[in-house]
C-alpha positions as CSV (number, residue, x, y, z in Angstrom):
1,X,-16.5,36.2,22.0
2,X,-13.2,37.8,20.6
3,X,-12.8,37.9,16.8
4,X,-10.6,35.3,16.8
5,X,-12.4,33.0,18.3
6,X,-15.3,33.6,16.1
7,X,-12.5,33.1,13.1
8,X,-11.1,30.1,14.5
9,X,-15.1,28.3,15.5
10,X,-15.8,29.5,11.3
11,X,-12.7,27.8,9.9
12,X,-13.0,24.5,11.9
13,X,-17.0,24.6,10.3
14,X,-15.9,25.3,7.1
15,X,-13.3,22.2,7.3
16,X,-15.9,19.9,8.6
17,X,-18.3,20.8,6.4
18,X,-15.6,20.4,3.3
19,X,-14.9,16.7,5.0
20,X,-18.5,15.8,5.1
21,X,-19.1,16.9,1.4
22,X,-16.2,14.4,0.9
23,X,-17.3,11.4,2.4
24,X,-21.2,12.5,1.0
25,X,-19.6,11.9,-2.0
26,X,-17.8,9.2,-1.9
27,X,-20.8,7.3,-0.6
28,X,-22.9,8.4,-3.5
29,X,-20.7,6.9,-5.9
30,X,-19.5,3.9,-4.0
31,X,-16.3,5.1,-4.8
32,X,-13.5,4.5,-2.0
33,X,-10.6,7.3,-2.1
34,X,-7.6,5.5,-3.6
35,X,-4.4,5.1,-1.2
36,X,-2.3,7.8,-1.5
37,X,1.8,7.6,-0.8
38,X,2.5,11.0,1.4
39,X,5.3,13.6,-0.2
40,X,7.9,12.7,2.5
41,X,7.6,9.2,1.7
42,X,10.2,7.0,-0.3
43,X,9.9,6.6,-4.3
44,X,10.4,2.9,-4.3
45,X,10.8,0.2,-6.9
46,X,9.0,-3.4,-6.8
47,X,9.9,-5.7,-4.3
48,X,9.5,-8.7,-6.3
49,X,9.4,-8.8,-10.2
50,X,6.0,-9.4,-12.2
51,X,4.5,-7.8,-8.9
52,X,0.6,-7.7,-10.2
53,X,-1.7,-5.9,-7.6
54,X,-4.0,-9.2,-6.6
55,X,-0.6,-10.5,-5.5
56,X,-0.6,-7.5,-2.5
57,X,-2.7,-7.1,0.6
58,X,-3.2,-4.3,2.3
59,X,-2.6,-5.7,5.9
60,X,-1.0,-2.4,7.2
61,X,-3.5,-2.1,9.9
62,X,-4.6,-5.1,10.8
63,X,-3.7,-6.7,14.1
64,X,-1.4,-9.9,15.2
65,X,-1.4,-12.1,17.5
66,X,-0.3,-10.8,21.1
67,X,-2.1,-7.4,20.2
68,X,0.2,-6.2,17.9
69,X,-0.1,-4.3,14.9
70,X,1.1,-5.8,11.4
71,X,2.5,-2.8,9.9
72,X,3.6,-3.8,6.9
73,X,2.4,-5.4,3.6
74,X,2.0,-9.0,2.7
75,X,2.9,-9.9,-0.6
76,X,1.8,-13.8,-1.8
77,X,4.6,-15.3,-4.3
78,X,6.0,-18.6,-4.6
79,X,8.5,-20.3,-2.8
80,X,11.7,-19.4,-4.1
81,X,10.6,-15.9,-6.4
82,X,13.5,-13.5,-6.2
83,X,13.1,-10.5,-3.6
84,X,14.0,-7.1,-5.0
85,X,15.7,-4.3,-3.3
86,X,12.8,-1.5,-3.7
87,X,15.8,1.4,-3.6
88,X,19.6,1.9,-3.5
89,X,21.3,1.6,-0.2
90,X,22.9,-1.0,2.5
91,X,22.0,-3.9,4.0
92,X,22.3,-2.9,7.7
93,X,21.5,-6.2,8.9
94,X,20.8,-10.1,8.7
95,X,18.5,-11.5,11.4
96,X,16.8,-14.7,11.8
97,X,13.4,-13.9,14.7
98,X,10.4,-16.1,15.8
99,X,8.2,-13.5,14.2
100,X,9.7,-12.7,10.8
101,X,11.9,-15.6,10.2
102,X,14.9,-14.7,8.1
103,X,15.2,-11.0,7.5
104,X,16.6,-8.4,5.7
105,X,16.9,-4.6,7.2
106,X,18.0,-2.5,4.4
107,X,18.9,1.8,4.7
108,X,18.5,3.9,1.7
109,X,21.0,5.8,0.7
110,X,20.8,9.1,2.8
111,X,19.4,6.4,6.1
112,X,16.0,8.2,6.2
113,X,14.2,4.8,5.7
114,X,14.8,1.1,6.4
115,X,12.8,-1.1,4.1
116,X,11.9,-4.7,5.9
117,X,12.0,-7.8,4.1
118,X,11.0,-10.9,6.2
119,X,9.8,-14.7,5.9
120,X,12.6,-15.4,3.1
121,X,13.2,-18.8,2.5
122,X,16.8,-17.8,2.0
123,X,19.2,-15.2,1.1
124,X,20.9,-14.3,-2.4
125,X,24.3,-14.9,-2.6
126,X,26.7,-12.5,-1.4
127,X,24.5,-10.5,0.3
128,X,25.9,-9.4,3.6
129,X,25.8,-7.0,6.4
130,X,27.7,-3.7,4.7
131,X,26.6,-4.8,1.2
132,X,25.9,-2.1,-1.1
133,X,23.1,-2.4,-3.0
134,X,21.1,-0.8,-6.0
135,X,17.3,-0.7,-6.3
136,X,16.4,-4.0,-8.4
137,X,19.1,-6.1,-6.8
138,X,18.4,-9.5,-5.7
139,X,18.0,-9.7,-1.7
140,X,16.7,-13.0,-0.9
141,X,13.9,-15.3,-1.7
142,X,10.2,-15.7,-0.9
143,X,9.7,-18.3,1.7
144,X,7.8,-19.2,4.7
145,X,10.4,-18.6,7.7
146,X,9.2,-17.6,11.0
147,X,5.5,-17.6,12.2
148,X,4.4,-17.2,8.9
149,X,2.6,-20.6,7.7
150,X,3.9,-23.4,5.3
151,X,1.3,-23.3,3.4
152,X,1.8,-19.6,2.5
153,X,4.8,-18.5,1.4
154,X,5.0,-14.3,0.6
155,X,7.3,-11.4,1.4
156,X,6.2,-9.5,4.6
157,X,7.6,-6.3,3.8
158,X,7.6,-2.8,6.1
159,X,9.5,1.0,5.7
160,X,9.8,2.0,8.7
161,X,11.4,6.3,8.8
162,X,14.5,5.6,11.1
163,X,15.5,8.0,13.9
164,X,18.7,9.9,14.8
165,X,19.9,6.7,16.1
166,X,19.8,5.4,12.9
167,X,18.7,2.0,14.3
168,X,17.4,-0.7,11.9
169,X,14.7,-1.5,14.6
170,X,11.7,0.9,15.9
171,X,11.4,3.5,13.7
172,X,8.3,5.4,12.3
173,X,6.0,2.8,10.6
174,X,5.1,4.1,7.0
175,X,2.3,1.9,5.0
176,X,4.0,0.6,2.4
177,X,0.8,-0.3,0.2
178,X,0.3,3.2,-1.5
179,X,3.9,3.3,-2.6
180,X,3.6,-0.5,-4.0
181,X,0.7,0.9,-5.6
182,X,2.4,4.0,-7.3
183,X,5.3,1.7,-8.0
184,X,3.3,-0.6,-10.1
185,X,1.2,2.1,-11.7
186,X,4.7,3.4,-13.0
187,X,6.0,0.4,-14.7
């Protein structure tokens, strides 16, 4: 064995043996690691005002029907509660799906991310494709729209980190619940 095999086979021990003091740990204590929002992601605001955590689910990773992933966050408000813009930027488009219902597909400002807004129950007035808006704005409101049930009116809401193409559509999926989190540790 070279040296630098024998350095690589020592640093991959010491980084398992690092992970499995972690998780030791965190077992001991009972104590799950809290969500952390990566340093490339967005600095966002609160999608819907008097956002208190019990009102967000962490449904990032749980499956839909037809074997798709969620990939966003559901957030339970009434029917009719205002739907924030979480950062400045432009509405990029308006789209009523099966899945989502009505949407909203919003850029920030230098189109690195497009926040996802979805299920509203209607949208604010004068909001439009090309709109301009700043974080706080009014977008919509909470409704039921799309496959989402009747009974359970919330705000889906996904980031997604936009290509080149600068598509609203595809995109890198980014879990938005540690940045809802940080957001509401901030206010």
């Amino acid at each position: 064995m070279t040296s630098l095999q024998c350095k690589g086979i020592g640093l991959f021990s010491l980084g398992f043996a690092l992970g499995a003091l972690t998780v030791a740990i965190l077992v001991a204590t009972g104590t799950p690691p809290a969500p952390q929002a990566s340093a490339q992601s967005p600095q966002i605001g609160l999608p819907i005002a008097g956002l208190r955590l019990a009102d967000i689910h962490d449904t990032f990773h749980e499956g839909r029907g037809g074997g798709r992933p969620h990939e966003a966050t559901d957030i339970l408000a009434p029917r009719g509660t205002p739907v924030l813009s979480v950062d400045s930027g432009t509405i990029v488009k308006l789209f009523t799906s099966r899945d989502g219902g009505l949407t909203v597909y919003q850029f920030d400002s230098s189109q690195v991310y497009c926040y996802y807004y979805a299920h509203l129950d209607r949208y604010a007035e004068g909001i439009a494709e090309r709109t301009r808006v700043k974080q706080g704005d009014c977008l919509g409101f909470v409704g039921s729209t799309g496959n989402a049930r009747s009974a359970g009116p919330h705000l889906h809401f996904g980031i997604t980190r936009i290509g080149l193409e600068k598509h609203w559509w595809g995109g890198e999926p980014i879990d938005p619940y540690p940045l809802l989190i940080q957001a509401l540790q901030k206010k």
